[in-house]
DOLOVO-516324 format. One record per residue (C-alpha): x, y, z. Coordinates in steps of 0.1 Angstrom, whole numbers. Layout:
BEGIN
+-------+-------+-------+
|    c1 |    c2 |    c3 |
+-------+-------+-------+
|     X |     Y |     Z |
...
+-------+-------+-------+
This chain:
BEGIN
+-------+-------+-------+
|    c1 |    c2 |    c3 |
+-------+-------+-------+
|   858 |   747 |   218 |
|   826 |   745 |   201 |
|   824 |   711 |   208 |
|   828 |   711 |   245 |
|   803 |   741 |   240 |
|   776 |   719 |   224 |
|   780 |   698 |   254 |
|   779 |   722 |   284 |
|   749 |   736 |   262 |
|   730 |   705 |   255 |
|   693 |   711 |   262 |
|   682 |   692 |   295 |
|   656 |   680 |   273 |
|   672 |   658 |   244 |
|   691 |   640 |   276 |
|   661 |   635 |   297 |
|   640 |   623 |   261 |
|   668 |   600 |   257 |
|   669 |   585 |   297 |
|   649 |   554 |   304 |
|   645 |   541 |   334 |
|   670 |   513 |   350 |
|   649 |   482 |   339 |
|   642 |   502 |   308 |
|   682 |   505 |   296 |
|   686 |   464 |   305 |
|   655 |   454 |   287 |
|   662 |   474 |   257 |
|   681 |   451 |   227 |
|   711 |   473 |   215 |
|   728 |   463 |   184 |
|   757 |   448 |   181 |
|   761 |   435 |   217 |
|   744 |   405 |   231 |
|   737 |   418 |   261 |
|   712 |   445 |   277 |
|   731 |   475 |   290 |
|   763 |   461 |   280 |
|   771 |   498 |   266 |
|   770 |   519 |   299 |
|   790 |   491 |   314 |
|   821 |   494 |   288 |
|   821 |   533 |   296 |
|   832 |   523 |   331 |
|   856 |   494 |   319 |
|   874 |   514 |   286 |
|   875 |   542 |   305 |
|   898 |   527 |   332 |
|   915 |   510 |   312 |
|   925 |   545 |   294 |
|   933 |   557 |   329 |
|   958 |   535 |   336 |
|   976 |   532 |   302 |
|   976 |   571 |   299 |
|   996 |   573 |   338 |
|  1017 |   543 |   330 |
|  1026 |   558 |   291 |
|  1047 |   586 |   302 |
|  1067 |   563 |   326 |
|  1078 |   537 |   299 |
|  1080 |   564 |   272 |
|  1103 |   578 |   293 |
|  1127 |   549 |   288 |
|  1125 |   543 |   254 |
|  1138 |   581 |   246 |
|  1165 |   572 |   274 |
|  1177 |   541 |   255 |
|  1198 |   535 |   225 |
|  1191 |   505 |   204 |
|  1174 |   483 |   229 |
|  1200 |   491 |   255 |
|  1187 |   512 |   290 |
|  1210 |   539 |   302 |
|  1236 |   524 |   325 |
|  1243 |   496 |   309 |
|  1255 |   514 |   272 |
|  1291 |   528 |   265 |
|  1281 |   553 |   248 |
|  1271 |   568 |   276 |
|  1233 |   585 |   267 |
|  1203 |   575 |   249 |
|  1187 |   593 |   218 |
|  1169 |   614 |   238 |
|  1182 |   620 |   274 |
|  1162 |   634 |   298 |
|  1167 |   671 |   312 |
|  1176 |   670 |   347 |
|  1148 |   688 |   357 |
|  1123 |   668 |   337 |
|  1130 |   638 |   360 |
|  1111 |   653 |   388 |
|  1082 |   672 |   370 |
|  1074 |   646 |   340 |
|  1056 |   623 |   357 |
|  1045 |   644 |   388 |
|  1025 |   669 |   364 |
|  1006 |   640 |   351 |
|   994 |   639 |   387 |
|   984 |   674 |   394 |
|   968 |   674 |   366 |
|   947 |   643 |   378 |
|   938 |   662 |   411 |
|   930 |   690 |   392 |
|   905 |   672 |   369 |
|   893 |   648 |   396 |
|   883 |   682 |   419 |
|   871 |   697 |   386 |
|   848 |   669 |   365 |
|   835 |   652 |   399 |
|   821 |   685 |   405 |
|   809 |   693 |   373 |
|   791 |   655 |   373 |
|   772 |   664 |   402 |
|   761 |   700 |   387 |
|   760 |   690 |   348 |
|   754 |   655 |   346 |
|   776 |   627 |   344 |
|   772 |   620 |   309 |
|   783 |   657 |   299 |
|   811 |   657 |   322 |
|   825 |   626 |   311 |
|   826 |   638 |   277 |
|   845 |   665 |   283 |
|   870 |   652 |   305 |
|   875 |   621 |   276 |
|   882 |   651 |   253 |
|   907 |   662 |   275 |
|   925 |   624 |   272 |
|   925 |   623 |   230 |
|   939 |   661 |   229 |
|   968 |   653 |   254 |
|   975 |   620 |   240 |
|   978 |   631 |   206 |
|   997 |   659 |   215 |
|  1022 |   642 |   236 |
|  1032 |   620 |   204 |
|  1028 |   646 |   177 |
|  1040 |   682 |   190 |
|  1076 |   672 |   206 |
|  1100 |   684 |   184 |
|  1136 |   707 |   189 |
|  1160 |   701 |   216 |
|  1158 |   681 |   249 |
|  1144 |   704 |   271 |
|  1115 |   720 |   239 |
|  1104 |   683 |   239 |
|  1105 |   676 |   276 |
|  1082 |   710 |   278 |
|  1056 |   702 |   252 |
|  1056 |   662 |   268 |
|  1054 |   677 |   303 |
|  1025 |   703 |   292 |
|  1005 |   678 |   273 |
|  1005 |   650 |   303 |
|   990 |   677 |   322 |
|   961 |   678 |   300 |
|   960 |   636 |   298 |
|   960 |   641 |   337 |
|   930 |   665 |   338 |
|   915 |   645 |   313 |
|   919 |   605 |   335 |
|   914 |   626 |   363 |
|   879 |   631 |   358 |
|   875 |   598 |   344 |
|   882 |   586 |   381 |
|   847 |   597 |   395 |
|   821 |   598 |   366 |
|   829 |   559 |   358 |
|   825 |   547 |   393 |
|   794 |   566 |   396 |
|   780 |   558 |   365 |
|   789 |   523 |   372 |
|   770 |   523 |   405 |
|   740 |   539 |   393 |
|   733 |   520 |   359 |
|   733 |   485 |   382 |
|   707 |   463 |   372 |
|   678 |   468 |   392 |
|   640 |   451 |   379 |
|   629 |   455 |   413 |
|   629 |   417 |   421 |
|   663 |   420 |   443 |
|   669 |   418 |   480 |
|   688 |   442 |   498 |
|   715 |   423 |   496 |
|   719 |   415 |   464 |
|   713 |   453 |   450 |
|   743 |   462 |   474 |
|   766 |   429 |   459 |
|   755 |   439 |   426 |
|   762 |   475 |   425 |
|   801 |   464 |   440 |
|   804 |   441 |   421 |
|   798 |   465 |   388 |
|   821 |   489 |   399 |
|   847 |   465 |   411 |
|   846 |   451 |   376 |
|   850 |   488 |   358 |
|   880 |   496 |   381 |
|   895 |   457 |   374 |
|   902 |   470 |   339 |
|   931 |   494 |   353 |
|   949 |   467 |   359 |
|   952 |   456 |   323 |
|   960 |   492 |   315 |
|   990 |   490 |   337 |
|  1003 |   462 |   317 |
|   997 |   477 |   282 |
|  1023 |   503 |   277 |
|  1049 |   481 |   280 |
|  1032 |   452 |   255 |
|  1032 |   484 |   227 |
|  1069 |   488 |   237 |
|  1076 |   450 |   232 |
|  1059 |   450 |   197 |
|  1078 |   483 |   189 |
|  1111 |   466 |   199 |
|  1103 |   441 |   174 |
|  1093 |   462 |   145 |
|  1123 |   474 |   154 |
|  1146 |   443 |   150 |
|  1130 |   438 |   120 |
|  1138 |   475 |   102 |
|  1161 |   496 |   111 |
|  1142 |   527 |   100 |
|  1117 |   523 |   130 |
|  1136 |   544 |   153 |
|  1131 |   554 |   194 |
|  1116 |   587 |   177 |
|  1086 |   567 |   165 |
|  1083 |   541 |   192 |
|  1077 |   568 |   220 |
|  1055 |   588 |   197 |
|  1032 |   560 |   190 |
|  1034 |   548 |   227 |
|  1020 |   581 |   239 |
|   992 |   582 |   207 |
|   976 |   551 |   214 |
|   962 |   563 |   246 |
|   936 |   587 |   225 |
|   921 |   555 |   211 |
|   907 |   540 |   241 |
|   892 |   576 |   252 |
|   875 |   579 |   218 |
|   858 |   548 |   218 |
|   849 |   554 |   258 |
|   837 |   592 |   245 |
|   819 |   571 |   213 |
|   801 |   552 |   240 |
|   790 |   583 |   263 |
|   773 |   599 |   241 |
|   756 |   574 |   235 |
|   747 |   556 |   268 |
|   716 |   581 |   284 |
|   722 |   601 |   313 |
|   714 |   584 |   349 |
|   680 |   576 |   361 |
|   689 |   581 |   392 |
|   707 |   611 |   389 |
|   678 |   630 |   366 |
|   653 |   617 |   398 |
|   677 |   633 |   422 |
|   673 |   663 |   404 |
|   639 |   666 |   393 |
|   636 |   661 |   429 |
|   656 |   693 |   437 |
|   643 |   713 |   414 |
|   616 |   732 |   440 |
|   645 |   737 |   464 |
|   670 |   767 |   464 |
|   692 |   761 |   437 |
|   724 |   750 |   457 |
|   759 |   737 |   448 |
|   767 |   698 |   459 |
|   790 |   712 |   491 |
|   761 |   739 |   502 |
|   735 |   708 |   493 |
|   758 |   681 |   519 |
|   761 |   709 |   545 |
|   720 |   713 |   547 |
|   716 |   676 |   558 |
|   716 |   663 |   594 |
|   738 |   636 |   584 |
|   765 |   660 |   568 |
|   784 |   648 |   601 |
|   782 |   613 |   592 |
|   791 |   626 |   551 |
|   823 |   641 |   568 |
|   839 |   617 |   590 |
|   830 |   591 |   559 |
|   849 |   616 |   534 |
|   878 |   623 |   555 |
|   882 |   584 |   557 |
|   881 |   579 |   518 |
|   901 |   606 |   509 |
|   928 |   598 |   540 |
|   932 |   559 |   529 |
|   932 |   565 |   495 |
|   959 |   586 |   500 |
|   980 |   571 |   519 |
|   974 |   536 |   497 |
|   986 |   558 |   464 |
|  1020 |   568 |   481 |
|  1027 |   531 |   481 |
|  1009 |   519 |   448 |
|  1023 |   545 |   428 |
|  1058 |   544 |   444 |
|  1058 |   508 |   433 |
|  1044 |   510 |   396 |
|  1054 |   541 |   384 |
|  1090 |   534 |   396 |
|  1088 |   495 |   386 |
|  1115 |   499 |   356 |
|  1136 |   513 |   380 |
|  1128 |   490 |   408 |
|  1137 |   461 |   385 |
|  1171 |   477 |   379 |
|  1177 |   476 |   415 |
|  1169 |   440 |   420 |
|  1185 |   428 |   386 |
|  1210 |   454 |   384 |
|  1219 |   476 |   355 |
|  1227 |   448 |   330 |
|  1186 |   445 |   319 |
|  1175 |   457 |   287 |
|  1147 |   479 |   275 |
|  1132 |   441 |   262 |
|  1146 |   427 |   298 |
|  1129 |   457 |   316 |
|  1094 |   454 |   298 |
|  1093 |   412 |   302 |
|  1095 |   417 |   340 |
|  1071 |   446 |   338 |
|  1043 |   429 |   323 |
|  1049 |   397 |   345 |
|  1054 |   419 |   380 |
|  1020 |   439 |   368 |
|   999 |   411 |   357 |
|  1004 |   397 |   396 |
|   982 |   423 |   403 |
|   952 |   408 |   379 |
|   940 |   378 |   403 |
|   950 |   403 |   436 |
|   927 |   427 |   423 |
|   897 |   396 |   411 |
|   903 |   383 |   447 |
|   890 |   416 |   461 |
|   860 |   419 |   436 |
|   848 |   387 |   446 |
|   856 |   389 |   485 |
|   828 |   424 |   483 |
|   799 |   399 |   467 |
|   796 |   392 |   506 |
|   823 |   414 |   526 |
|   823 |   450 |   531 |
|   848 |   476 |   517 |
|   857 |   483 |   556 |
|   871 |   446 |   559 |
|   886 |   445 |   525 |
|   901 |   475 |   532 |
|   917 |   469 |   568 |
|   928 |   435 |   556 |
|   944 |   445 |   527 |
|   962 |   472 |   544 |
|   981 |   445 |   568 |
|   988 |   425 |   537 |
|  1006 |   452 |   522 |
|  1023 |   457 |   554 |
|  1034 |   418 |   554 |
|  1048 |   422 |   519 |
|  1066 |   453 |   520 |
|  1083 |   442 |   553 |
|  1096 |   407 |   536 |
|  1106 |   420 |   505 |
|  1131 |   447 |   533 |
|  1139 |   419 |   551 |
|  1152 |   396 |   524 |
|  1165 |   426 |   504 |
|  1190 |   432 |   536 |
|  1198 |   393 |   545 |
|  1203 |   382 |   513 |
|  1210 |   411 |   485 |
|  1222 |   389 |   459 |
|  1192 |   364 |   459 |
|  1181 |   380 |   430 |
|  1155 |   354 |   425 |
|  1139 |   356 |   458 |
|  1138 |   392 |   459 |
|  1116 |   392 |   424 |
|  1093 |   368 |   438 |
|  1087 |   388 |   469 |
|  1083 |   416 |   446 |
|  1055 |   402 |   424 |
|  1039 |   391 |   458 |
|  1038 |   431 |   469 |
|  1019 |   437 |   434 |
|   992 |   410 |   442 |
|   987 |   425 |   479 |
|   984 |   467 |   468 |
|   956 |   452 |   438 |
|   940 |   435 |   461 |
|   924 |   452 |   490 |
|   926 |   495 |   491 |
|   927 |   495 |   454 |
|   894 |   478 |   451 |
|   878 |   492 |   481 |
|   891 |   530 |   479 |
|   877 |   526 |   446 |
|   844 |   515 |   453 |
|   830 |   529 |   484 |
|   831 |   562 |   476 |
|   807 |   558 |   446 |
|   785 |   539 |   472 |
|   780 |   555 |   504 |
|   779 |   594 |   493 |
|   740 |   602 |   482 |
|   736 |   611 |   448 |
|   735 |   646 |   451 |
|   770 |   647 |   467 |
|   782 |   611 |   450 |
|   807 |   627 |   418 |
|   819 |   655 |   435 |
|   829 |   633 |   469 |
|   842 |   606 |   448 |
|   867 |   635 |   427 |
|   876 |   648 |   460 |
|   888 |   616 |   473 |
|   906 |   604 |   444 |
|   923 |   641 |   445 |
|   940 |   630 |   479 |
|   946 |   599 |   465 |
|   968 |   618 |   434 |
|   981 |   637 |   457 |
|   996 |   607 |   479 |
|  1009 |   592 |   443 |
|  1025 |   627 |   441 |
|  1041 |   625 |   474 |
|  1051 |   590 |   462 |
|  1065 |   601 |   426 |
|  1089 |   629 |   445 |
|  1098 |   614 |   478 |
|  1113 |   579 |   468 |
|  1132 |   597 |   440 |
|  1164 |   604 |   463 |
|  1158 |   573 |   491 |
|  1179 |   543 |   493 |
|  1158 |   514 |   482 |
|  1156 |   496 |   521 |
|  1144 |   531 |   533 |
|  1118 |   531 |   509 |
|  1103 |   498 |   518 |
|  1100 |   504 |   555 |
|  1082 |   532 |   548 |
|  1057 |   515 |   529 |
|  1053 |   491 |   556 |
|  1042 |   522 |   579 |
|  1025 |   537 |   556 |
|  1000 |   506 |   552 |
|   995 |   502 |   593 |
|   989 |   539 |   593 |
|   965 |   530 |   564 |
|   955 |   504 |   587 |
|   950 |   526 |   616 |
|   926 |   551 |   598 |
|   907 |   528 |   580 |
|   893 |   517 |   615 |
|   886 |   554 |   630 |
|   867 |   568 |   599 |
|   855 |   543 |   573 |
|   819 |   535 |   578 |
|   813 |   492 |   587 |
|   784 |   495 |   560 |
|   783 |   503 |   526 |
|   754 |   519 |   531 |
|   738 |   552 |   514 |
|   746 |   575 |   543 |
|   715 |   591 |   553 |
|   691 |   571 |   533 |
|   669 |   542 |   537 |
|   689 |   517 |   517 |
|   695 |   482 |   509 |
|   690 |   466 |   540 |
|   674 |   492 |   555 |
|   649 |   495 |   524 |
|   638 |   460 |   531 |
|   647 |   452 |   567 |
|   660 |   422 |   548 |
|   688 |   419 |   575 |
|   720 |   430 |   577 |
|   755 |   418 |   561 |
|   786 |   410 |   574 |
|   775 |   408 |   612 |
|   759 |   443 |   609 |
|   725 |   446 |   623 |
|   697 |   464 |   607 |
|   681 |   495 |   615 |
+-------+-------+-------+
């Protein structure tokens, strides 16, 4: 507590002492990396790459307390694993991870905008270590004790990535390179491209948690001692190591010019909160119809992303029936996952000239395509076990590739910087709350079901993506990138 107090508490002062200007943080040699700024840029990168090993944790955790000497339940004669899960754990475990994140997103985005993003993100990364440890070292008793200490912790570890959601994007977007010598153009490829780059590193994170388990496995083929009570443990502790070296790094890394500008700049107005600030403008309509579109697609693209990866163990099952093992089950995890590395690289480098409009409607109908092949082949041929995996690591390149990227990214682009961490946090929330609708909806549905609602799901996605998302990825409201230069527009847009 007296740490989290030191932050809130930290005079303006020693941040605004430490804060150089953009050109100032890349010219400036820090030790120990080669190149300028590289620092601010690996808070964005290890920070989403905590994210996503802290969501996916729980889910392969999960299994390994469910199994018995390398063998899933369902497949052993024995009937239960070392630690079976309470029937009322199986809808809540993963889905409080999730409220948490909405809760943390709604929370640190608007604490970014009112305290500063570098304060913010050092509590919410505080957040992350606490529930991580916790989740590995406070389970102990009965099923259902250490279901409810698990379950209590991942809401802290969902706070705590929650947050993480907003500040990195917007401290990616705003610590771009900038020595004055770009074109419109290129400040807008290069400030996408940053961010693109610190959201790639979720992908990664997906695949982690179950590359721990495979070494566990294997420590534990080589001694018996090193039971499922140890492997789950260290599963879940591991994710407080990536949030302390991101929390190392934050403090760190100086606050944002930009930000400290934009409130310098405020500071002989009415003191007013970043909702009160947005409603004041005469673009707030324009800020509206743009935030209903991020928060709507995001949403609806997390029903389908997280009903796919939170539920791919059990997914695999499906398709390879209930003869896989825990070894079996994390194999086809990592390779169905790591489909989604040159999906999600494809999308990065479409934005260096494309728009997050087109990447997103695109990607939206590929999703669509995938998911309807996978329901097709699933009903014509249900034993083409084969086919049916193939088609399944094709739907993991198409939901990296276009939404994720662009939901991502937009958000932390077109919102001024007044509104930018607190707009970003609310659409992310509506995301989590689509991956909450997708973690308790698909539970009870037959598998076919499941896939034709993805596939409407993504041309709904589709559909709202074309009423709301703006065609630019402009600063709404201010005189930006092209519009700063009249260097001409991108993507067929013209200038104004």
């Amino acid at each position: 507590l007296q740490f989290l107090y030191f932050i809130v508490k930290m005079p303006r002062s020693v941040a605004s002492s430490r804060s150089l200007s953009r050109s100032g943080i890349d010219d400036e040699s820090i030790p120990g990396f080669t190149k300028p700024g590289t620092k601010s840029s690996l808070v964005g990168k290890i920070g989403n790459l905590s994210v996503q090993y802290n969501l996916g944790a729980a889910s392969i955790a999960v299994v390994v307390m469910n199994s018995r000497d390398d063998t899933v339940i369902g497949s052993s004669s024995s009937g239960s694993g070392d630690f079976p899960e309470p029937d009322w754990a199986q809808y809540s475990l993963l889905g409080m991870v999730f409220f948490g994140a909405v809760v943390g997103m709604l929370t640190m985005g608007y604490l970014g905008d009112v305290l500063g993003r570098r304060k913010a993100m050092m509590i919410t990364l505080g957040l992350v270590v606490f529930g991580a440890l916790g989740s590995g070292l406070l389970p102990w008793g009965n099923e259902d004790a250490m279901y409810g200490v698990i379950t209590a912790c991942r809401f802290l570890v969902g706070m705590g990535v929650g947050g993480i959601y907003p500040l990195s994007a917007v401290q990616s977007a705003e610590n771009a390179d900038d020595d004055g010598d770009e074109t419109a153009s290129q400040l807008r490829e290069q400030t996408a491209s940053r961010i693109g780059w610190a959201f790639f590193w979720q992908v990664p994170g997906q695949v982690l948690p179950y590359i721990v388990c495979l070494i566990l496995l294997f420590i534990h083929y080589e001694d018996d001692g090193f039971d499922t009570s140890a492997q789950f443990r260290i599963i879940f502790v591991l994710g407080a190591i990536p949030a302390s070296i991101v929390m190392l790094l934050s403090y760190q890394v100086p606050e944002s010019q930009e930000y400290l500008e934009a409130q310098e700049q405020g500071e002989d107005e009415e003191k007013q909160n970043p909702w009160q600030w947005a409603m004041a403008q005469e673009d707030w309509p324009a800020m509206r119809k743009a935030l209903t579109g991020t928060a709507l697609t995001w949403f609806l693209y997390d029903i389908s992303f997280y009903g796919t990866v939170i539920f791919t163990p059990q997914i695999l099952k499906h398709i390879f029936g209930s003869s896989n093992t825990l070894a079996d089950t994390c194999w086809q995890s990592i390779l169905t996952i790591s489909f989604g590395v040159p999906g999600c690289i494809c999308g990065i480098l479409y934005l260096k000239k494309g728009t997050c409009y087109k990447l997103n409607l695109y990607g939206f109908y590929l999703m669509a395509v995938s998911y309807a092949a996978l329901a097709i082949v699933h009903a014509i041929a249900p034993d083409q076990h084969i086919l049916m995996f193939i088609f399944f690591l094709f739907i993991n390149f198409a939901i990296n590739n276009g939404p994720s990227v662009a939901t991502f990214v937009l958000p932390a682009m077109c919102f001024p910087t007044e509104v930018r961490s607190t707009f970003h946090g609310v659409s992310a929330a509506s995301a989590k709350l689509g991956a909450l609708a997708g973690t308790f909806m698909y539970k009870p549905l037959p598998f076919d079901a499941i896939l034709w609602i993805q596939v409407g799901l993504s041309m709904l996605g589709a559909l709202v993506t074309f009423l709301t998302i703006p065609r630019t990825d402009d600063v709404i409201g201010r005189a930006t990138y092209d519009k700063i230069l009249n260097d001409g527009a991108y993507e067929g847009e013209e200038s104004s």
